[in-house]
N, C-alpha and C positions, 0 to 999 in steps of 0.2 A: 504494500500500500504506500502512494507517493506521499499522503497526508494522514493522519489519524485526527480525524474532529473531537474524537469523544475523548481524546485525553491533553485538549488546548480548552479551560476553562473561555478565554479570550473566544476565541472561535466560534463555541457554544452558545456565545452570550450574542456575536452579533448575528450567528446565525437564526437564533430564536428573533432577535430585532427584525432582521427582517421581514421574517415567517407573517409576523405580526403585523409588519405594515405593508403587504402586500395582499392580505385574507382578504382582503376585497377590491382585489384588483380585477379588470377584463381577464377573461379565461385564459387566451391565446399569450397572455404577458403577464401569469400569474407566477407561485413560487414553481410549480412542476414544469413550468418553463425553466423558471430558473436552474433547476437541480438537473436537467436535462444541459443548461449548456455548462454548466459542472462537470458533469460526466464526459459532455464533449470533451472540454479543455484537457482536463487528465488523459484520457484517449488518446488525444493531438501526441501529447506529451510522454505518455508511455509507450507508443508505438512509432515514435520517432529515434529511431539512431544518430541521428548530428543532436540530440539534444543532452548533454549531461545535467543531471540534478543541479548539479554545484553552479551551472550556471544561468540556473532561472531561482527567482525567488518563488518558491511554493505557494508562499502566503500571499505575493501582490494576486496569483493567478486565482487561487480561490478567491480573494474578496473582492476581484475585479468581477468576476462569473457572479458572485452573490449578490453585488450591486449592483451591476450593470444595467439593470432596468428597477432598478427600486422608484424610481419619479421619473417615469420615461414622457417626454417631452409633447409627443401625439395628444397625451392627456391632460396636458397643462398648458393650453392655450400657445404652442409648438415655443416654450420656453425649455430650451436646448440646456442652461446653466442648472435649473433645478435637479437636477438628477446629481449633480457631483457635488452641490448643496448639502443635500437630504444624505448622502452618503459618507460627507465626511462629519455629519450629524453625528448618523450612526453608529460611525467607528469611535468615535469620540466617547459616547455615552457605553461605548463598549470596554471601554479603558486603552484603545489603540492611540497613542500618544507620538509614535515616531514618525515626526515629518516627512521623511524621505516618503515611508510608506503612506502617510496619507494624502503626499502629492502625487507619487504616483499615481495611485487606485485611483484618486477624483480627477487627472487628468483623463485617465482611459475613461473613466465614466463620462466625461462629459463628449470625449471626440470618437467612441467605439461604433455609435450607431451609424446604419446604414445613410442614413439621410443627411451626418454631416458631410459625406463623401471624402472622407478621411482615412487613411492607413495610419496606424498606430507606429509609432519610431521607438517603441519595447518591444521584445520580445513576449513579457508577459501579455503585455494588450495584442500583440497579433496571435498569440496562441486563443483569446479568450474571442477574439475580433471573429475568427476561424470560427471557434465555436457555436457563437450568436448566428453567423451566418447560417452555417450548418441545420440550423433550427429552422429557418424558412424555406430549404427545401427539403427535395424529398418525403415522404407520405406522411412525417410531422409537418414539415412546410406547409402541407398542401393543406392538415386539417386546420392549421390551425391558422390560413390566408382566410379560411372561407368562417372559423367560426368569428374571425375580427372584424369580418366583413357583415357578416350577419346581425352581429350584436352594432354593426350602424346602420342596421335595414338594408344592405344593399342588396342587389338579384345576384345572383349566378353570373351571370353576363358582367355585369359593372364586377366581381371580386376575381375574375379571368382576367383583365386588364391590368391586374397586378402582376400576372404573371411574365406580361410582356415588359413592363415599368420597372421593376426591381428583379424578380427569382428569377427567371431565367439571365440574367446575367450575372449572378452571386460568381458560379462557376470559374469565372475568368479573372474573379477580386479577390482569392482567398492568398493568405500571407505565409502560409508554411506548406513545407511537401505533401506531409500526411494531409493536413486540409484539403490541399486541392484534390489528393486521391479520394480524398471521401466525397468529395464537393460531385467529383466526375460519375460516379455511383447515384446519390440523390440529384443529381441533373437530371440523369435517365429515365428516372422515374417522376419528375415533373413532362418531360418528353411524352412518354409512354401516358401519363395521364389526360395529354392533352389530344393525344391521338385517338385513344380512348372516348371520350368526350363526344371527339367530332363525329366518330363513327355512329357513337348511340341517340346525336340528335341530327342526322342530317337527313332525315325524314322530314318532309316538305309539304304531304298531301294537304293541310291545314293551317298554312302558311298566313290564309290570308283571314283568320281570324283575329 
């Protein structure tokens, strides 16, 4: 195991911080989002050979992954600054005290999303950047383009157009090897679902209802 949670009382504590202010967040940007590009990051990081332990910090990568969307900026009137706001909040109130580390994590938090169109200049934040990406496609991608879409009323038709506007171009953005190997795998399957799609609605006989 690259990290043990349960025996960093620190960890524990911002980890639950978060937990808590996320319980009512949108589904598609909830905490199982979060723990989901967690696992990415570790993934990225474990099944990477150019990467040694000794030269990433463990801790910026998990608390980069657990912040990362703690006040994501879609939901707060597209204020981009709040989310590394709220996270160096958290860490604070957590007892994380060392600057280095909490300039880091709140710079990746504020420049990791897709919409700043930014590449991260850490290593940690492109292992975590990788991650987040990861999450938008592929058959979690795809659920959870359409439950965010859903939860603003949108049709079918309007939350496809995401596909063409950001996921399908993740692929060609990711920042480490293993990421793009995985990125090229859940491309496929945004591919394949789009093919899919077209096949099962291109019946026309009532078109003109």
């Amino acid at each position: 195991m690259l990290i043990d949670i349960n025996k960093n009382p620190t960890l524990i504590l911002v980890t639950e911080l978060v937990k808590t202010e996320l319980a009512a967040a949108e589904k598609a940007h909830d905490f199982e989002h979060t723990k989901r590009v967690i696992n990415n990051a570790f993934n990225i990081i474990a099944n990477t050979v150019m990467f040694s332990i000794k030269d990433i910090n463990i801790h910026i990568v998990y608390l980069t992954a657990l912040l990362h969307d703690i006040a994501d900026s879609k939901f707060h009137n597209g204020d981009h600054s709040i989310g590394s706001t709220v996270a160096r909040k958290i860490m604070l109130s957590a007892g994380i005290d060392n600057s280095t580390v909490l300039d880091i994590v709140c710079d990746n938090v504020l420049n990791l999303s897709w919409s700043t169109g930014k590449q991260l200049d850490n290593i940690e934040g492109q292992i975590v950047q990788d991650a987040d990406r990861l999450e938008a496609i592929g058959a979690v991608g795809i659920a959870r383009c359409f439950i965010y879409n859903g939860s603003k009323n949108k049709s079918i038709k309007e939350a496809l157009m995401h596909f063409d506007e950001k996921l399908l171009l993740i692929k060609d953005k990711m920042n480490t090897v293993m990421g793009k190997k995985l990125a090229i795998k859940r491309h496929q399957v945004l591919v394949d679902f789009l093919k899919n799609y077209s096949e099962e609605t291109e019946s026309t006989f009532f078109d003109n209802l």
